[in-house]
Biotite code that builds the C-alpha atoms (Angstrom):
import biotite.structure as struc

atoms = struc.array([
    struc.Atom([197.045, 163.382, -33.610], chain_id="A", res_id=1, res_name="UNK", atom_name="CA", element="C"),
    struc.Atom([194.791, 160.498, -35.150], chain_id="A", res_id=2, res_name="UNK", atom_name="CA", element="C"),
    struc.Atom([191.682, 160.155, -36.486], chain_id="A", res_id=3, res_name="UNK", atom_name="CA", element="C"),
    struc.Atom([188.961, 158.807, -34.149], chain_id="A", res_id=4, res_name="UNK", atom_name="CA", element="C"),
    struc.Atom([188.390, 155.392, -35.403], chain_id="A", res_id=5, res_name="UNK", atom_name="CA", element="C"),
    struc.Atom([184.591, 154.648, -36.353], chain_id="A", res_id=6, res_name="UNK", atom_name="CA", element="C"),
    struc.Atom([184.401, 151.924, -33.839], chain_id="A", res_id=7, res_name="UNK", atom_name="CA", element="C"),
    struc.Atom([185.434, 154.472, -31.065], chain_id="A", res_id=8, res_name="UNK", atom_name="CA", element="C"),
    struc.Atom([182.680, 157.045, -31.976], chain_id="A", res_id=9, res_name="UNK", atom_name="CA", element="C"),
    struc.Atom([179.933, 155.769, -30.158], chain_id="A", res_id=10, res_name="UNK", atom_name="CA", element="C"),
    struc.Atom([178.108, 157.168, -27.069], chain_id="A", res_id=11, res_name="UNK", atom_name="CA", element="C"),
    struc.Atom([179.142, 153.725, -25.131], chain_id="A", res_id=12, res_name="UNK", atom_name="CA", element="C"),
    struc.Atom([183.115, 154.956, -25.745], chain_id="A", res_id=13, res_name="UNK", atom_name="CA", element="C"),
    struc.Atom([182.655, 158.548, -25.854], chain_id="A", res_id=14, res_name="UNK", atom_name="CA", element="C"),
    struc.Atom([180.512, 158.973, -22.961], chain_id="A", res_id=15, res_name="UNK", atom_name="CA", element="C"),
    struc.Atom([180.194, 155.877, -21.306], chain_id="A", res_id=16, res_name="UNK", atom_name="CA", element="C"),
    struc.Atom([176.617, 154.863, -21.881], chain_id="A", res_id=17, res_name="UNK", atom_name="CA", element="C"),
    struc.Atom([176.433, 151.607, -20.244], chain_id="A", res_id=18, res_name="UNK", atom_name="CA", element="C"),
    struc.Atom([175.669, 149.921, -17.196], chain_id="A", res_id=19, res_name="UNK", atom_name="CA", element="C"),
    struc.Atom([177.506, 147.507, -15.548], chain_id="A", res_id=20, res_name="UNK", atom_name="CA", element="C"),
    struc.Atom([177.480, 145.353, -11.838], chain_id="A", res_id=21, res_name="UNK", atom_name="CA", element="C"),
    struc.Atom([180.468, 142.787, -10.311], chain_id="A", res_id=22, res_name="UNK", atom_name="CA", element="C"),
    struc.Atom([179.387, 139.591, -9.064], chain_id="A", res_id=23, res_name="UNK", atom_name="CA", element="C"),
    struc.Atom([181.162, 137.438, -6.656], chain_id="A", res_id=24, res_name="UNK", atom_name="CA", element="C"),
    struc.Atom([182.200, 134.064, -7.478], chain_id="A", res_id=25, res_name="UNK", atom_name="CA", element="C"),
    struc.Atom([182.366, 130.987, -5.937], chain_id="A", res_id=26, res_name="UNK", atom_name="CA", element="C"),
    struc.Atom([183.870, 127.785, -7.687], chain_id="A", res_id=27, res_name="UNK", atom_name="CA", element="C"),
    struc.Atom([182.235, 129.577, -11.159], chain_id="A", res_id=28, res_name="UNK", atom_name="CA", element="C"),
    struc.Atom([179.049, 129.688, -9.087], chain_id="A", res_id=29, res_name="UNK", atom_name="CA", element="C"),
    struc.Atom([177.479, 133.842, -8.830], chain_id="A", res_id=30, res_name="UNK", atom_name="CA", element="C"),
    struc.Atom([176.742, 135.123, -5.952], chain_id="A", res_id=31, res_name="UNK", atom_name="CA", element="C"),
    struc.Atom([173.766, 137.431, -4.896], chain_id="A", res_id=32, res_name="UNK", atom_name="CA", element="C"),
    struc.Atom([172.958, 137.051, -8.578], chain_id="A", res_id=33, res_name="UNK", atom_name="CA", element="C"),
    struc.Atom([169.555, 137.813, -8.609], chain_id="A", res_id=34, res_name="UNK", atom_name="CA", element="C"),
    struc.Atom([169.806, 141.072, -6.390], chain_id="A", res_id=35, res_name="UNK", atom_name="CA", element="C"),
    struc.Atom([172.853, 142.372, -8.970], chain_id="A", res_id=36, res_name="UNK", atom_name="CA", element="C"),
    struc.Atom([171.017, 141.822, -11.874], chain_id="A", res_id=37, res_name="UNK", atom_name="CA", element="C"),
    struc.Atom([168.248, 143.560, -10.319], chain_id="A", res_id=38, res_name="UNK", atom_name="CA", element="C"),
    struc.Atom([170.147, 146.660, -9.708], chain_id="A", res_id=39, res_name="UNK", atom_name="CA", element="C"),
    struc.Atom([171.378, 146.430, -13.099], chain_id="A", res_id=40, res_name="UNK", atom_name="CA", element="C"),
    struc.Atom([167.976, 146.530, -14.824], chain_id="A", res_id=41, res_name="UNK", atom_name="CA", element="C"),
    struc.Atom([167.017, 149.403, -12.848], chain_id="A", res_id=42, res_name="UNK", atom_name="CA", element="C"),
    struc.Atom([170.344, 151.570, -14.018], chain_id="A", res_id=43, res_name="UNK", atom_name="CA", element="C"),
    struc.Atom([169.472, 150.441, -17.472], chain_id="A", res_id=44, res_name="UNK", atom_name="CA", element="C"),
    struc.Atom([165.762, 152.170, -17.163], chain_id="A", res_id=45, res_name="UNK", atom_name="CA", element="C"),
    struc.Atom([167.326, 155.076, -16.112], chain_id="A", res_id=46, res_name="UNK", atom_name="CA", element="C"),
    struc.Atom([169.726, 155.232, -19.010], chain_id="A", res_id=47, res_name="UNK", atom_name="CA", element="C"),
    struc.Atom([167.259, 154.250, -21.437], chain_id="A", res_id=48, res_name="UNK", atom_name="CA", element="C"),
    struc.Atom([169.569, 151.173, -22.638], chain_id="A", res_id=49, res_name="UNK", atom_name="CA", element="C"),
    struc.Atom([167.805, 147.641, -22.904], chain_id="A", res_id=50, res_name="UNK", atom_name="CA", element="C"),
    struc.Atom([166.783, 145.596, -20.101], chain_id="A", res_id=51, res_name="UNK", atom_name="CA", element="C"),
    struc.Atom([170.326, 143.471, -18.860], chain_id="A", res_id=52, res_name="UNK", atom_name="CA", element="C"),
    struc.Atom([170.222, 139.778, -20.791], chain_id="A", res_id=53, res_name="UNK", atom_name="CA", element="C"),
    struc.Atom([171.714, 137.065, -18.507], chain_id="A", res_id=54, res_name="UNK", atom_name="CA", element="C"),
    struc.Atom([171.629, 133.873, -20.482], chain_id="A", res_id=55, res_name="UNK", atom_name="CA", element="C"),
    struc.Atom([174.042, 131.781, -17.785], chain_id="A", res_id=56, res_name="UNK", atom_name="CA", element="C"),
    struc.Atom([177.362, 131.209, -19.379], chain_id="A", res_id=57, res_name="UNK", atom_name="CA", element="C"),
    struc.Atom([179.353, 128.349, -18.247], chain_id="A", res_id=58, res_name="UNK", atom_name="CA", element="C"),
    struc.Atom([182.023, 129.652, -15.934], chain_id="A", res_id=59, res_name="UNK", atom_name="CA", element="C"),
    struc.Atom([186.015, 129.028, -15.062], chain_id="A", res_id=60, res_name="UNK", atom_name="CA", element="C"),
    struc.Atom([185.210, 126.787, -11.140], chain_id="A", res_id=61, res_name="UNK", atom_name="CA", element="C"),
    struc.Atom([188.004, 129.279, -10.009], chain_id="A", res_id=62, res_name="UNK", atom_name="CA", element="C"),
    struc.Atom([187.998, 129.351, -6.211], chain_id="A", res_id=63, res_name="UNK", atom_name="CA", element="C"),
    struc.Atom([186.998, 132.922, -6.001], chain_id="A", res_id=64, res_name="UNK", atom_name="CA", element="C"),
    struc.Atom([186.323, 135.059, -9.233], chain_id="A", res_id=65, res_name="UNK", atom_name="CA", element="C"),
    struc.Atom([184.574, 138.197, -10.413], chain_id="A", res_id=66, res_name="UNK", atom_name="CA", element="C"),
    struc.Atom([181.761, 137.847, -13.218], chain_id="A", res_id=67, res_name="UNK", atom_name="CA", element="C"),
    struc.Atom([181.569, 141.530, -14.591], chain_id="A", res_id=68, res_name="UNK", atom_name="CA", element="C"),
    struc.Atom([178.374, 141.949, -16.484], chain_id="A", res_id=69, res_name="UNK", atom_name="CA", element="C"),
    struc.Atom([178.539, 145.141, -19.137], chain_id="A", res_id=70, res_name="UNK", atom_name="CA", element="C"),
    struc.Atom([174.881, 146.085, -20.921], chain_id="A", res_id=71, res_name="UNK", atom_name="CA", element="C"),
    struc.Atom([174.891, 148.341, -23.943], chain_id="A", res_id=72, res_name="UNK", atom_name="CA", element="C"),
    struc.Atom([172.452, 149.164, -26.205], chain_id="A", res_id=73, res_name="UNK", atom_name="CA", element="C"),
    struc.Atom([174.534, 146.591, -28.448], chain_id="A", res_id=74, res_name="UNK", atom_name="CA", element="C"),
    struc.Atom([173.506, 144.043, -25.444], chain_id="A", res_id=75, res_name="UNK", atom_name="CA", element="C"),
    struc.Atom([175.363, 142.252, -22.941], chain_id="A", res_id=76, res_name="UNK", atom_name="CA", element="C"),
    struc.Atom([178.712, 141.001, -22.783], chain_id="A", res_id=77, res_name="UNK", atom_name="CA", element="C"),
    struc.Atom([180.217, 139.268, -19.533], chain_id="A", res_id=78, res_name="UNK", atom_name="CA", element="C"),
    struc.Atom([183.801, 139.123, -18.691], chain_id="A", res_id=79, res_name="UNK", atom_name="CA", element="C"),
    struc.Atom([185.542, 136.567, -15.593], chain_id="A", res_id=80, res_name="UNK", atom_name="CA", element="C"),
    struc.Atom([188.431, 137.044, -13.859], chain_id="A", res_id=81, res_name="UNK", atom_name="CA", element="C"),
    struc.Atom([190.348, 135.519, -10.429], chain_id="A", res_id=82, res_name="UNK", atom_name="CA", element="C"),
    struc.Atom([189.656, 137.537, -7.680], chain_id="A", res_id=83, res_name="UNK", atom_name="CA", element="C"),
    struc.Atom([193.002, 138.044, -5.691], chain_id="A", res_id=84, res_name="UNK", atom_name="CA", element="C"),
    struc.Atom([192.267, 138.202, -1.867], chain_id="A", res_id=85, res_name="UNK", atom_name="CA", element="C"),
    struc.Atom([192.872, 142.069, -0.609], chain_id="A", res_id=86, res_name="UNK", atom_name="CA", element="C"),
    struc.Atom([195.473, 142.565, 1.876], chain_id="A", res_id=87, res_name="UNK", atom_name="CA", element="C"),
    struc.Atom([193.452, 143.734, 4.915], chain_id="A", res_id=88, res_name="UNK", atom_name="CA", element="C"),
    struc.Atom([195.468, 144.721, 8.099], chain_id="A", res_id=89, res_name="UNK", atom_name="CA", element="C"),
    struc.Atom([193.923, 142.997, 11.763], chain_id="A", res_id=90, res_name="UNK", atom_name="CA", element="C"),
    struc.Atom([193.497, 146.996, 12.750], chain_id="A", res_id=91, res_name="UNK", atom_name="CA", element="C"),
    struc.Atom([191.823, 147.635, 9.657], chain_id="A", res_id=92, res_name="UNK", atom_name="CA", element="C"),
    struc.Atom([192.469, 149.442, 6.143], chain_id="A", res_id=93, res_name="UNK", atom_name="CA", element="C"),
    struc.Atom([193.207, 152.764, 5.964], chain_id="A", res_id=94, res_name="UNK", atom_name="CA", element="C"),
    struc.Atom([191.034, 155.301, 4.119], chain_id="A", res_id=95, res_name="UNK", atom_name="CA", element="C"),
    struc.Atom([191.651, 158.616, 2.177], chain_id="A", res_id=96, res_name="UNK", atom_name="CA", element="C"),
    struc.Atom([189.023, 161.533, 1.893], chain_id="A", res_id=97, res_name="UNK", atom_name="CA", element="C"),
    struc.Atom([189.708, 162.470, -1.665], chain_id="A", res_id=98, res_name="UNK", atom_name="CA", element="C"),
    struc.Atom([189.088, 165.619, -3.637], chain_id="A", res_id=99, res_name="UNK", atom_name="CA", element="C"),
    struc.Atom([186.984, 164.103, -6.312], chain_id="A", res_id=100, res_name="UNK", atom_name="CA", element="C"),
    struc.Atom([182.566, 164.500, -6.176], chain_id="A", res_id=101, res_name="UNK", atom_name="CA", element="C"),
    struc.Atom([180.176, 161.493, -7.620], chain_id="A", res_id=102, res_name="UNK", atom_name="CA", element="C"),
    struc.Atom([178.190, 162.913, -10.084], chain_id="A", res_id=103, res_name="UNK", atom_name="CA", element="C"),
    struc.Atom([174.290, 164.087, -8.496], chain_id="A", res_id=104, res_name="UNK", atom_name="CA", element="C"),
    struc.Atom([172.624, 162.030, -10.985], chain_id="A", res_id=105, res_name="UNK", atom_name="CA", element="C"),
    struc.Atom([174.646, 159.076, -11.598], chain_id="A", res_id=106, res_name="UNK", atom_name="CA", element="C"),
    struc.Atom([175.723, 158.136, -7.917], chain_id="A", res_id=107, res_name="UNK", atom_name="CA", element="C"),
    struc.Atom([173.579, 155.895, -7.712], chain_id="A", res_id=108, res_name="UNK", atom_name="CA", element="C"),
    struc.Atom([174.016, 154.048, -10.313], chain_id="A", res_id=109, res_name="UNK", atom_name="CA", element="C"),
    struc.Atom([176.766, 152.069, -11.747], chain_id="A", res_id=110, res_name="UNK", atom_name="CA", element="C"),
    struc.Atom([177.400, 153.026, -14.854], chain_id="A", res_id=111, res_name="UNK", atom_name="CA", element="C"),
    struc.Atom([180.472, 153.204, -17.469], chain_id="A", res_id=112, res_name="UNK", atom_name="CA", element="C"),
    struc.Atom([180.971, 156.934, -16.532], chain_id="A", res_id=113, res_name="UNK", atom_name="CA", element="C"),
    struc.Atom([182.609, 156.398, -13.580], chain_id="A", res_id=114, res_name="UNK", atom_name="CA", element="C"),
    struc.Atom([186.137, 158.606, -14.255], chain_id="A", res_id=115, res_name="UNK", atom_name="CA", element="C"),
    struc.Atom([185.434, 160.185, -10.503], chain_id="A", res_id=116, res_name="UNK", atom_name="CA", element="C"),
    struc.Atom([185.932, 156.957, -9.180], chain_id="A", res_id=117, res_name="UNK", atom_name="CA", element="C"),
    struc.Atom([188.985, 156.022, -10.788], chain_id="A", res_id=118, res_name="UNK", atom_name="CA", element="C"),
    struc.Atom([190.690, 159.562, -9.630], chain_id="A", res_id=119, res_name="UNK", atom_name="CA", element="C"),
    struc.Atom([189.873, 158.788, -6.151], chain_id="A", res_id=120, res_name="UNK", atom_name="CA", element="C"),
    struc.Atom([190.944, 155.406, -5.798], chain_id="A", res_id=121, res_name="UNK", atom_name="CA", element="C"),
    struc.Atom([194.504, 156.711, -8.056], chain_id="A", res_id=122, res_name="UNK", atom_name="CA", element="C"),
    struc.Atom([194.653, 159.556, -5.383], chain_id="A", res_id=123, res_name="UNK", atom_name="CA", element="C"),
    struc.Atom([194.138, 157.372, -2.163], chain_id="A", res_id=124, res_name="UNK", atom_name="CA", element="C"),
    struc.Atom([196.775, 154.832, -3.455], chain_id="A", res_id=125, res_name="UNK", atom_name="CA", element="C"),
    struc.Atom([199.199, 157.799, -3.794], chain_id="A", res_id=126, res_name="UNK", atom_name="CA", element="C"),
    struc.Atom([198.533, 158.379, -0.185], chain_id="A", res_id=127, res_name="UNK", atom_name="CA", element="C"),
    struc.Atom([199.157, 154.764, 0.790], chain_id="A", res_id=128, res_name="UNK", atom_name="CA", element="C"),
    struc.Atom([195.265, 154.160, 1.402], chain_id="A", res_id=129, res_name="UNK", atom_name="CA", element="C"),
    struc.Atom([193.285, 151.028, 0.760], chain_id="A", res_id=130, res_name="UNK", atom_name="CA", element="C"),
    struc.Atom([190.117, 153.348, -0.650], chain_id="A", res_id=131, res_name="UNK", atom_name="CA", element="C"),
    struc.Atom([189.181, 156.714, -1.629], chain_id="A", res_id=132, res_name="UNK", atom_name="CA", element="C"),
    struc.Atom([186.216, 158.480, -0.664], chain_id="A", res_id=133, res_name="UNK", atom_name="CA", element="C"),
    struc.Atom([183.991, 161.197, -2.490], chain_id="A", res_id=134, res_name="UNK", atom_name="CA", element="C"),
    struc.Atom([181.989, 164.094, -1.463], chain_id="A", res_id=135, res_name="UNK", atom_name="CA", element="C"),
    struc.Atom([178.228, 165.058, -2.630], chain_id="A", res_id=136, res_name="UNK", atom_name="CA", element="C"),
    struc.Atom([177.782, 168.611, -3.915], chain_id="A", res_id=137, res_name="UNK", atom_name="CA", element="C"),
    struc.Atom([177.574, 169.775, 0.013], chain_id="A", res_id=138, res_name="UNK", atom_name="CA", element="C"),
    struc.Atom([180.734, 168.284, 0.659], chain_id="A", res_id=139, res_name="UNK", atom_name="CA", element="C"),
    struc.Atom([178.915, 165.468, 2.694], chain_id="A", res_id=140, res_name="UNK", atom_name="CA", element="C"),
    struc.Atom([180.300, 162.056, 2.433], chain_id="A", res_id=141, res_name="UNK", atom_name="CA", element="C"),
    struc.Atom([178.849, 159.706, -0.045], chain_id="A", res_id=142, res_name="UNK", atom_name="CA", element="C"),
    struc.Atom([180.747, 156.796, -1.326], chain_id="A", res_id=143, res_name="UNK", atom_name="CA", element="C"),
    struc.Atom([183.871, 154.765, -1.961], chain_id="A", res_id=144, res_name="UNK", atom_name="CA", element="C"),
    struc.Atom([185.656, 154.536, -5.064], chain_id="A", res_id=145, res_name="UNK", atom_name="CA", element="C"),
    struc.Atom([185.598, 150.781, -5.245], chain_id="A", res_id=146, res_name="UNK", atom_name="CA", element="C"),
    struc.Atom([183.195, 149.995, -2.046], chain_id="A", res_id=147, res_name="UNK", atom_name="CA", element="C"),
    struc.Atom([179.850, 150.552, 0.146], chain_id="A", res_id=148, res_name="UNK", atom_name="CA", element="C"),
    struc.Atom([180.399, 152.684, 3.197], chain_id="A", res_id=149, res_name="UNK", atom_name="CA", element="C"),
    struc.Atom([178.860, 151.327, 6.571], chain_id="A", res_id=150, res_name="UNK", atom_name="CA", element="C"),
    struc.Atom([179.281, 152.993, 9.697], chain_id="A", res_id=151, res_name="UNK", atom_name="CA", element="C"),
    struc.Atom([178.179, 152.923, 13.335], chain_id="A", res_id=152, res_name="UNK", atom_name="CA", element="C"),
    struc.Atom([177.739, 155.353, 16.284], chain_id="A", res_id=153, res_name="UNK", atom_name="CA", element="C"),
    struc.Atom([175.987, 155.973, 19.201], chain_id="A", res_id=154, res_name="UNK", atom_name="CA", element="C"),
    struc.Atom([173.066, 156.541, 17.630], chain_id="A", res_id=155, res_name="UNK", atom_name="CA", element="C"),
    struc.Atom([172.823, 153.492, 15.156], chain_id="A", res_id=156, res_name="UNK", atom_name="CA", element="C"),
    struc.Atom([173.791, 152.252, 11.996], chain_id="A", res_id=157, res_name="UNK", atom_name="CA", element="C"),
    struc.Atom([174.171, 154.745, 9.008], chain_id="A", res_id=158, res_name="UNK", atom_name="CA", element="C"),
    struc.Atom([174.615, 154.946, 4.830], chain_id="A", res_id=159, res_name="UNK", atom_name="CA", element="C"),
    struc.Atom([175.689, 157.569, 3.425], chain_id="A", res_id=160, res_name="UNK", atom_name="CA", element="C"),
    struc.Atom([173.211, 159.314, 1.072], chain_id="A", res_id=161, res_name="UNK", atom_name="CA", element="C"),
    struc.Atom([174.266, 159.724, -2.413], chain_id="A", res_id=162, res_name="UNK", atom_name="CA", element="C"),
    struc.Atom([176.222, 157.060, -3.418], chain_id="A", res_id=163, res_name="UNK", atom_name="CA", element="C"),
    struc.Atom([175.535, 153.347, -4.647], chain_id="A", res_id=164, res_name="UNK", atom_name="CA", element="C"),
    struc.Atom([173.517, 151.040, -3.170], chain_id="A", res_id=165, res_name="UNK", atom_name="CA", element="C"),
    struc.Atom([175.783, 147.981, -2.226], chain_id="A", res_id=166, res_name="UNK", atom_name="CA", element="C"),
    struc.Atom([174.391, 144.605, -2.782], chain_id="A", res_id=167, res_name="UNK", atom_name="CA", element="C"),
    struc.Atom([176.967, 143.839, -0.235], chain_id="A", res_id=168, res_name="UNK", atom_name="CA", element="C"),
    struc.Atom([176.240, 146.073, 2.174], chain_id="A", res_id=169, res_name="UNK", atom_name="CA", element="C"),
    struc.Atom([172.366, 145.316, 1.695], chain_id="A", res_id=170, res_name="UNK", atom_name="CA", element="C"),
    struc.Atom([173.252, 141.499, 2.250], chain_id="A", res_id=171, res_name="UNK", atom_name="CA", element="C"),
    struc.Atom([175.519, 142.036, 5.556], chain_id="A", res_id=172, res_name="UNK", atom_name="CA", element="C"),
    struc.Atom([172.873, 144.158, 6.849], chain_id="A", res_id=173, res_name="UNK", atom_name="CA", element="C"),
    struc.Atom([170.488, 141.378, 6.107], chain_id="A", res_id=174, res_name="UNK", atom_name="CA", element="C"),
    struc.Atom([172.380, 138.571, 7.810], chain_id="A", res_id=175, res_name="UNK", atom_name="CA", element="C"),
    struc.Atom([172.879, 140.702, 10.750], chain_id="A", res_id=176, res_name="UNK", atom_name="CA", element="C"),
    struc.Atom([168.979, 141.410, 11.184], chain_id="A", res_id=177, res_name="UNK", atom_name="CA", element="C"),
    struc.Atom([169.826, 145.520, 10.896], chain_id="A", res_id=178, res_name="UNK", atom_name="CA", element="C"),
    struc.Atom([168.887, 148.286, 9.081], chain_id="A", res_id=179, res_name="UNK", atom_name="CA", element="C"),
    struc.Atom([170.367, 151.075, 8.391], chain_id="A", res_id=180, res_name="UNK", atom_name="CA", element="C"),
    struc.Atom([169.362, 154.935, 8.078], chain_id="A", res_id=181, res_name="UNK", atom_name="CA", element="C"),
    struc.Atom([170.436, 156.677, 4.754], chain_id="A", res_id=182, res_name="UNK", atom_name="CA", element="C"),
    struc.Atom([171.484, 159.906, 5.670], chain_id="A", res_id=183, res_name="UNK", atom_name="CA", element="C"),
    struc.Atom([173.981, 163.477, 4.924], chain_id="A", res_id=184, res_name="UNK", atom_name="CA", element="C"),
    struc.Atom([176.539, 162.415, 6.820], chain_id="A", res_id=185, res_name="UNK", atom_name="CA", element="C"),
    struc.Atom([179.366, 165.424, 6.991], chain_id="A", res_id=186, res_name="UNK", atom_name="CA", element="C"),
    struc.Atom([182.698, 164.694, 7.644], chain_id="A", res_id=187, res_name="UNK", atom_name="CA", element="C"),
    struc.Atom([182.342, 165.722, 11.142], chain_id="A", res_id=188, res_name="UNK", atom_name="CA", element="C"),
    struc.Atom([179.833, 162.870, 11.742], chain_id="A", res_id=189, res_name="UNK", atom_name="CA", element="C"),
    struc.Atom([181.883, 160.493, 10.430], chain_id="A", res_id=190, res_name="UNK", atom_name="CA", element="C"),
    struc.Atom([184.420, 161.036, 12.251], chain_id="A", res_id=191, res_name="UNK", atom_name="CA", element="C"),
    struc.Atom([182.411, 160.496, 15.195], chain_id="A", res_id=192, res_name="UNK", atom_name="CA", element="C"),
    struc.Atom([181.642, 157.286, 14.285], chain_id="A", res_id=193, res_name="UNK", atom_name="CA", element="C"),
    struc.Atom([182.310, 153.585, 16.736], chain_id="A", res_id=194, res_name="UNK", atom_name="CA", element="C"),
    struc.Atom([182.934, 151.376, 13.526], chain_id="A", res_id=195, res_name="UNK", atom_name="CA", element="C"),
    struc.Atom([183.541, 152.022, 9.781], chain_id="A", res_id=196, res_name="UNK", atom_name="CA", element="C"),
    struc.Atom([183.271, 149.237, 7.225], chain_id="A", res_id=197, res_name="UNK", atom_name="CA", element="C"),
    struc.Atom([183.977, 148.946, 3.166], chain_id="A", res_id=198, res_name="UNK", atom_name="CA", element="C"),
    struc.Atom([181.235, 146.253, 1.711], chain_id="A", res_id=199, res_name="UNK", atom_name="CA", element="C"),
    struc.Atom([181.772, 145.465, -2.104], chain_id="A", res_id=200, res_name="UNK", atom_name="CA", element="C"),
    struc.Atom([181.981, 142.211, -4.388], chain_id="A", res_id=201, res_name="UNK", atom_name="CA", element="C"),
    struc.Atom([185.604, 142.748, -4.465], chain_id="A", res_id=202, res_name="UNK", atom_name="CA", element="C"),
    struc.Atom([186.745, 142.831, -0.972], chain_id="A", res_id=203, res_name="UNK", atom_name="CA", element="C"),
    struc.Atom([183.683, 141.488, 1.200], chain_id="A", res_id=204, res_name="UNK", atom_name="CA", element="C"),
    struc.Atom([182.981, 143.116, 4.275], chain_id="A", res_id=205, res_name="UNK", atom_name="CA", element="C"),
    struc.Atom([186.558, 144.745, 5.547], chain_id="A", res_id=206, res_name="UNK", atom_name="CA", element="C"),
    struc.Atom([186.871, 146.790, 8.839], chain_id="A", res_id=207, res_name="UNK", atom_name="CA", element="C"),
    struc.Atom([188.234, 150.421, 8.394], chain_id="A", res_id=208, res_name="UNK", atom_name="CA", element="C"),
    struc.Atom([191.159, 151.236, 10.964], chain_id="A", res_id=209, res_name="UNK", atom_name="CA", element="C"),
    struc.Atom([191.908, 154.932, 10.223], chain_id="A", res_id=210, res_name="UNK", atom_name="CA", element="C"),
    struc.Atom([190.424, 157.560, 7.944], chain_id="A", res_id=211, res_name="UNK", atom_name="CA", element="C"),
    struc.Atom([192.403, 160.698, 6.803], chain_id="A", res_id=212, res_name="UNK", atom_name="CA", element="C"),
    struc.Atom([191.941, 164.011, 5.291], chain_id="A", res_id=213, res_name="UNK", atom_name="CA", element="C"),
    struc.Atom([194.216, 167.114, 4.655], chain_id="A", res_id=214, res_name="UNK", atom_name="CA", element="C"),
    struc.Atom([195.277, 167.829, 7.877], chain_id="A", res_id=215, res_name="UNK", atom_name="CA", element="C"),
    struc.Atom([193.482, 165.276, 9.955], chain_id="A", res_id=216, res_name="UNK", atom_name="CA", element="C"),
    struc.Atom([192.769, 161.664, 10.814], chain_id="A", res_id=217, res_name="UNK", atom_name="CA", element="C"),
    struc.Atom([190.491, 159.928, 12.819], chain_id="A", res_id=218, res_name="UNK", atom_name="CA", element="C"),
    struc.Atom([191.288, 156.028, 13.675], chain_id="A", res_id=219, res_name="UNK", atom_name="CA", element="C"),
    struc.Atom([188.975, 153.270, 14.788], chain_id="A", res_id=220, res_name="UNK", atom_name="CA", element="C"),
    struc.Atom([188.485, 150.069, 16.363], chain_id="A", res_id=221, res_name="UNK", atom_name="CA", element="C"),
    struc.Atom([188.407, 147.215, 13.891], chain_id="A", res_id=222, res_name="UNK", atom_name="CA", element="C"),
    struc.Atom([185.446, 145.303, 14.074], chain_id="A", res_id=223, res_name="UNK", atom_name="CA", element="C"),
    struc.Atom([185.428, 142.304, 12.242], chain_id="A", res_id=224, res_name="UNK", atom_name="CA", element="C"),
    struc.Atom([182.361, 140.738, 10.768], chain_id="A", res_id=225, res_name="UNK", atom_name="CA", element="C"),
    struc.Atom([181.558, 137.221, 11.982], chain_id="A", res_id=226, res_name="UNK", atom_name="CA", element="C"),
    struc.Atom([180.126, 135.705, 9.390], chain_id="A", res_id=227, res_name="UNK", atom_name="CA", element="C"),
    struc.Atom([180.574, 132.532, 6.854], chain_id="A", res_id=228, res_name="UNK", atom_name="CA", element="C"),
    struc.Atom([178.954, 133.577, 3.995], chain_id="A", res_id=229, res_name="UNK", atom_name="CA", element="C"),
    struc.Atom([180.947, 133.760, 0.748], chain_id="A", res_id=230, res_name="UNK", atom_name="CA", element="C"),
    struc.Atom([179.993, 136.809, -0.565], chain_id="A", res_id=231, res_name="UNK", atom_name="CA", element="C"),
    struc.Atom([180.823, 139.117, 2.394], chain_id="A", res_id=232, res_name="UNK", atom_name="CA", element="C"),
    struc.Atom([184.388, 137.146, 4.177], chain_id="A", res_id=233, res_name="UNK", atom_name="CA", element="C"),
    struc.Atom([187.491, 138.096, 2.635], chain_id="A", res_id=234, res_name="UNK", atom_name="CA", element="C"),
    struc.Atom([188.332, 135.975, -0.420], chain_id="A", res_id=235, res_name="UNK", atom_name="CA", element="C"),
    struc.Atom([191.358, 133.925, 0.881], chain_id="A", res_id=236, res_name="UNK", atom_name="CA", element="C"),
])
């Protein structure tokens, strides 16, 4: 046992008290910039941290990257990376239903408290899955570990309530002139769904092939968005 360094005890470490978004890049150039930094300022209101500074740094032209932007009551820091292209099957990733809950106030925003998410993206990896899904406190469906969920039935196109709201999602929806209901959707629903789809900075828009849970799956037919812009294809 050690003592807890002075640097470490601070609500941003302890607790994580901070908000943070991923933005896409493009040869150093952000993408859907202005609607991340919007969502950012709002999850900074909530947490009563200061508004998100974004003084433009001068970026690495990598081909594709991801600009991480971290605000603390300490201010903002910024962080870029490469972004390595997923590997995305032609009949879609696969999907895990995972035992882990978002929190009922912070699902919606993206904050540095996010240990749920990291248990359900470590538990659908030790399934073999591409993401991890969580439950609400009804056991409904509401959101990925890494990604936006999308889906479409018979009766239109659907969000799950309780999770985050994509930018990605948001700007697929957008470019396809649709909008989407936000509603409970229980594992039975979604399993009654046409098309499933993962949006997020990370991955773009990818089509989901099968989704599994203890004791069942349900699979799906891949469709593929068909599209050009840079912040929803697959970074290749």
């Amino acid at each position: 046992m050690k003592p807890l360094p002075a640097e470490l005890s601070a609500a941003l470490t302890l607790h994580g008290l901070s908000a943070f978004t991923t933005v896409r890049t493009r040869f150093g150039r952000p993408l859907l910039l202005a609607e991340h930094l919007a969502r950012l300022a709002a999850t900074c209101a909530f947490l009563g941290l200061p508004p998100p500074e974004y003084m433009p740094p001068l970026l690495e032209p990598l081909p594709w990257g991801l600009l991480r932007l971290t605000a603390t009551a300490q201010g903002t820091f910024w962080s870029h990376l490469p972004l390595p292209p997923p590997v995305v099957p032609a009949l879609g990733v696969s999907v895990r239903l995972t035992a882990f809950q978002v929190h009922p106030q912070l699902g919606g925003h993206k904050t540095g408290n996010y240990l749920p998410y990291l248990l359900a993206r470590r538990e659908a990896e030790a399934h073999g899955a591409f993401e991890g899904l969580l439950t609400g406190g009804a056991g409904h469906i509401a959101d990925a570990s890494r990604s936006g969920l999308l889906f479409r039935s018979d009766e239109g196109w659907f969000v799950p309530e309780g999770g985050l709201p994509s930018i990605t999602r948001s700007a697929w929806l957008a470019e396809l002139g649709t909008v989407a209901t936000v509603r409970a959707v229980p594992v039975s629903v979604l399993r009654q769904a046409r098309h499933v789809w993962l949006c997020g900075a990370g991955m773009g828009v990818v089509p989901v092939g099968q989704v599994a849970g203890d004791g069942w799956e349900q699979t799906y037919a891949a469709d593929w968005p068909q599209t050009r812009h840079p912040a929803l294809v697959i970074p290749d």
